[in-house]
ChimeraX commands (.cxc) that place a marker at each C-alpha (Angstrom):
marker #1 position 39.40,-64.28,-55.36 radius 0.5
marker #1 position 43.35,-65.38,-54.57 radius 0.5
marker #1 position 45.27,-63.95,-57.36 radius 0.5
marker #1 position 45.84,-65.94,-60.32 radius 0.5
marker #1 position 48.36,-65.89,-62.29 radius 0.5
marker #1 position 49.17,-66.83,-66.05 radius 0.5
marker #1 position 50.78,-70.31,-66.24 radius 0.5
marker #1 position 51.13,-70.86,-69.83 radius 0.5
marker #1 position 50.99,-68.84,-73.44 radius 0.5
marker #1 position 50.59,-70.92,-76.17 radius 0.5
marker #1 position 49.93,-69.75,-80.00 radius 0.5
marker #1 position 47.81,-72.86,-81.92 radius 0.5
marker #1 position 46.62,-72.39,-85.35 radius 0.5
marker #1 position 45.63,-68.31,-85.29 radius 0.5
marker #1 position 44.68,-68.57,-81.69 radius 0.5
marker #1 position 46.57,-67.91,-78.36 radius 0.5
marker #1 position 45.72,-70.08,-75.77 radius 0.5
marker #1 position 46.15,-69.26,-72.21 radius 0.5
marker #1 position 46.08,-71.80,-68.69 radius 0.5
marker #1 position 45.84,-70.23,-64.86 radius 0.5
marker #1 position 48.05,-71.57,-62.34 radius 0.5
marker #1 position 44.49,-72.14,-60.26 radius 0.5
marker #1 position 40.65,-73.14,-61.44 radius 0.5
marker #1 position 38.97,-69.99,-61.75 radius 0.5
marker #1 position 35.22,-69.09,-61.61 radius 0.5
marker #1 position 32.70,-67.48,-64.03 radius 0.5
marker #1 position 32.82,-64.56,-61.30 radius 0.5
marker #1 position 36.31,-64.36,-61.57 radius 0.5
marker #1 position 36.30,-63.47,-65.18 radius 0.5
marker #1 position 36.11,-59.71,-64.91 radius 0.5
marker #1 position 39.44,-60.02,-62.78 radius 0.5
marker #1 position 40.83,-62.03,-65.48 radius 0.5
marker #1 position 39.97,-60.06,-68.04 radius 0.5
marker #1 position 41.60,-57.26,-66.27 radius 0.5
marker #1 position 44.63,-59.34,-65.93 radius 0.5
marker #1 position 45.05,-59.92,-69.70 radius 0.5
marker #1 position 44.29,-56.57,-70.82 radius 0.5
marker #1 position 46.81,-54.99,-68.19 radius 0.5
marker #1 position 49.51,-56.75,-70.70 radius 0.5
marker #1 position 47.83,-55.18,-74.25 radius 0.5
marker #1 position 48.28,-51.30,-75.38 radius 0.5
marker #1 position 46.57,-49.87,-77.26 radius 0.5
marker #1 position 42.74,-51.17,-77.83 radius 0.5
marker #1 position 39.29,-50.70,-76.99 radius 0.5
marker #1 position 36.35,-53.27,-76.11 radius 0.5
marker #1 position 33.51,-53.05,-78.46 radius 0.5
marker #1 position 31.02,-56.00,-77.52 radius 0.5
marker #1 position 30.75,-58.25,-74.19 radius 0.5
marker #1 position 28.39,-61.14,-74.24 radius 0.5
marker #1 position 28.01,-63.30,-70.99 radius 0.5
marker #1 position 26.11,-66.82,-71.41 radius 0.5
marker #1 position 25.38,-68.78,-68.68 radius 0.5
marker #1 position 29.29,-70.65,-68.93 radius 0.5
marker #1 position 30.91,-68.71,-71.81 radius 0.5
marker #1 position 32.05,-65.23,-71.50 radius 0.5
marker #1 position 32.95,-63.09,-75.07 radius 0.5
marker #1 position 35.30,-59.95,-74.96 radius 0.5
marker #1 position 35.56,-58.30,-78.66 radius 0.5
marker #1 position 37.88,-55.94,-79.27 radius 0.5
marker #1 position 40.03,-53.47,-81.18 radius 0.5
marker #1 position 43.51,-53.32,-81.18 radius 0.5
marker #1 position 46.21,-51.17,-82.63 radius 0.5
marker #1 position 43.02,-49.53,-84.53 radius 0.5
marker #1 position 42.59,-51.95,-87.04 radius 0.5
marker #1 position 42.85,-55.89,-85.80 radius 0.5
marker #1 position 39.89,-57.20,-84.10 radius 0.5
marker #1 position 39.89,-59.69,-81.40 radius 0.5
marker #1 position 37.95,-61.84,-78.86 radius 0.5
marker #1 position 38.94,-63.00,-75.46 radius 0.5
marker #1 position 36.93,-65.94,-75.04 radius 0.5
marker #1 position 36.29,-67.63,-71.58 radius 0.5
marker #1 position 34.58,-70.71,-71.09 radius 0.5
marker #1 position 33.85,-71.88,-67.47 radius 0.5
marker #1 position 33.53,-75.39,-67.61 radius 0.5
marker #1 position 35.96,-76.57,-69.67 radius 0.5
marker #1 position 38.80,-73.87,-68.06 radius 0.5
marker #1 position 39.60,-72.02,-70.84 radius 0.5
marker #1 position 40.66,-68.86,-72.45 radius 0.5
marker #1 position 41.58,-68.06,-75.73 radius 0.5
marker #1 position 42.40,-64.84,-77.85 radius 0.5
marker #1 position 40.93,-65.84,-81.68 radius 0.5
marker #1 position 41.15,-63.13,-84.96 radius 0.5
marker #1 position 38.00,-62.11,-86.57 radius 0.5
marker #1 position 39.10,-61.61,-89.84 radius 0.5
marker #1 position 42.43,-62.13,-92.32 radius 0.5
marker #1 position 43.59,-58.99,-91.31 radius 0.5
marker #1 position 43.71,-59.62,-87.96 radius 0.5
marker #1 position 44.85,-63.34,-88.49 radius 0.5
marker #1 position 47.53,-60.96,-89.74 radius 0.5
marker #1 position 48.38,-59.67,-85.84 radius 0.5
marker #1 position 48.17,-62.53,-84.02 radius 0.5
marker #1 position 51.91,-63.29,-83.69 radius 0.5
marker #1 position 52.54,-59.86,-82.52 radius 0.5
marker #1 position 49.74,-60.00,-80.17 radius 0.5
marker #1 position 51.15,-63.65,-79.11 radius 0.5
marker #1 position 54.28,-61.83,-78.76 radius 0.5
marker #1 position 53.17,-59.10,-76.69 radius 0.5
marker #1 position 51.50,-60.71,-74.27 radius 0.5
marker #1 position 54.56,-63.05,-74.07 radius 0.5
marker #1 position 57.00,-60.35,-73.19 radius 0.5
marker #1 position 54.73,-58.54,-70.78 radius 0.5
marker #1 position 53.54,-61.65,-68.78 radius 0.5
marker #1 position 57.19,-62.73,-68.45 radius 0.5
marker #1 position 57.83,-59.29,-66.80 radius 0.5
marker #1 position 54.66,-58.97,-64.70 radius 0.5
marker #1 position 52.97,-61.99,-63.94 radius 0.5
marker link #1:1,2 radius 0.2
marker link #1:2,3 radius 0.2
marker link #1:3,4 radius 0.2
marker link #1:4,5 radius 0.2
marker link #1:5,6 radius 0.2
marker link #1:6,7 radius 0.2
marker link #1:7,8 radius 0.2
marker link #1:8,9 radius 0.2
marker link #1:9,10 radius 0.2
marker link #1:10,11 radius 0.2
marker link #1:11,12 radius 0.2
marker link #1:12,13 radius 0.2
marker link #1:13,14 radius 0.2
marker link #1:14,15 radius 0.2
marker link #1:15,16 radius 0.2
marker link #1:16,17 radius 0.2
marker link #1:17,18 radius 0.2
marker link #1:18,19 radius 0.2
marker link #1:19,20 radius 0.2
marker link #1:20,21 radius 0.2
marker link #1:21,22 radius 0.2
marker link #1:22,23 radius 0.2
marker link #1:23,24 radius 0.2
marker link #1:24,25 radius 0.2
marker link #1:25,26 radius 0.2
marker link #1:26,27 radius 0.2
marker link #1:27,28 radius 0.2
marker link #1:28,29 radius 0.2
marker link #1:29,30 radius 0.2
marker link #1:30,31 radius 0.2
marker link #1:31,32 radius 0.2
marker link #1:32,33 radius 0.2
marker link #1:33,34 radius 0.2
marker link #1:34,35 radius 0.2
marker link #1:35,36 radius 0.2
marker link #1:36,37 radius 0.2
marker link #1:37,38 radius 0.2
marker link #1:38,39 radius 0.2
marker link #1:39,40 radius 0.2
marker link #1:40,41 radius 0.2
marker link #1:41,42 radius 0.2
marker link #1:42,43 radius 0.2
marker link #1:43,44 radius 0.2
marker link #1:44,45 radius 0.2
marker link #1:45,46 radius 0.2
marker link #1:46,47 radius 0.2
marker link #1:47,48 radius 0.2
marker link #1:48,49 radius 0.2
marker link #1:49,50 radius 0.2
marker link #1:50,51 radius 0.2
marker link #1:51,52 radius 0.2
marker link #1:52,53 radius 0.2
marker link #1:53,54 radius 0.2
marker link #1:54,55 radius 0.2
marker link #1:55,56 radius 0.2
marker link #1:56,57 radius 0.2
marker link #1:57,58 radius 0.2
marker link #1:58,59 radius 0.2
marker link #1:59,60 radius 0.2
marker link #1:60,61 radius 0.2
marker link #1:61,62 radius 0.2
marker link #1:62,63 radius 0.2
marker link #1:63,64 radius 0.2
marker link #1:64,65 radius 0.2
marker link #1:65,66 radius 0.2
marker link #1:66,67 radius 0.2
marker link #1:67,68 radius 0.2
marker link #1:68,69 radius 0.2
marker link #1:69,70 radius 0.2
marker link #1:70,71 radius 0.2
marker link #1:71,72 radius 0.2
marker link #1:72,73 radius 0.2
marker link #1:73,74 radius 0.2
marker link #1:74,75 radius 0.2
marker link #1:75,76 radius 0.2
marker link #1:76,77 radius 0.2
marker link #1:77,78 radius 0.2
marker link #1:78,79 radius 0.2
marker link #1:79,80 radius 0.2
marker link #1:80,81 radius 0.2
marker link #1:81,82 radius 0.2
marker link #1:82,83 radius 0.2
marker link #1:83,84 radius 0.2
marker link #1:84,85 radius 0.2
marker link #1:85,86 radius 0.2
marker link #1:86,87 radius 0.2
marker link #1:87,88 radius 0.2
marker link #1:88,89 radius 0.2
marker link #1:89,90 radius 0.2
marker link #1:90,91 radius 0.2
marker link #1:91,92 radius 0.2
marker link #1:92,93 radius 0.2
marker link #1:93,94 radius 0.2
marker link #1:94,95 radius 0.2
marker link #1:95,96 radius 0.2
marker link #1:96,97 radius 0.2
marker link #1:97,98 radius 0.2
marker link #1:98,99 radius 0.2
marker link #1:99,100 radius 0.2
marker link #1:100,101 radius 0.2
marker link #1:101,102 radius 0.2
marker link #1:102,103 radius 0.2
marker link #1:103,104 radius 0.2
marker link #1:104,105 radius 0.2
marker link #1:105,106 radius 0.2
view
């Protein structure tokens, strides 16, 4: 895979959007799941689930707001959404975060 970089950040209604500069594959996924998470301290995965065009990362982050990185092949896109209020709570700073540190290593 050519590297692919981040072309837009966008934060709609408790979610954060996210287009690639290129199309990207269900195979690239892992790559660009390692992309985004390069940009986020502190937090651990806690579920994956792959489905035949849909790809779910759940996660942890700053020990109490829970994520998912969503990927869905065919329609090209990738989203960060909260689990719960608490987390609907974070998203701003998480929006914010990745923000800053795309803008300084994309």
């Amino acid at each position: 895979m050519t590297q692919i970089k981040i072309q837009s950040i966008d934060l709609i209604d408790k979610e954060i959007s996210l287009l690639f500069e290129k199309s990207w594959y269900q195979e690239d996924i892992p790559t660009l799941q390692q992309l985004l998470f390069s940009k986020i301290i502190n937090y651990s995965i806690k579920e994956k689930t792959v489905g035949a065009d849909r790809e779910n990362i759940r996660f942890l982050w700053l020990d109490h707001a829970e994520f998912t990185l969503n990927f869905d092949y065919y329609s090209q896109s990738c989203w960060f959404s909260p689990q719960d209020e608490i987390s609907s709570k974070q998203v701003q700073a998480l929006y914010d975060l990745l923000i800053n540190n795309t803008a300084t290593k994309s």
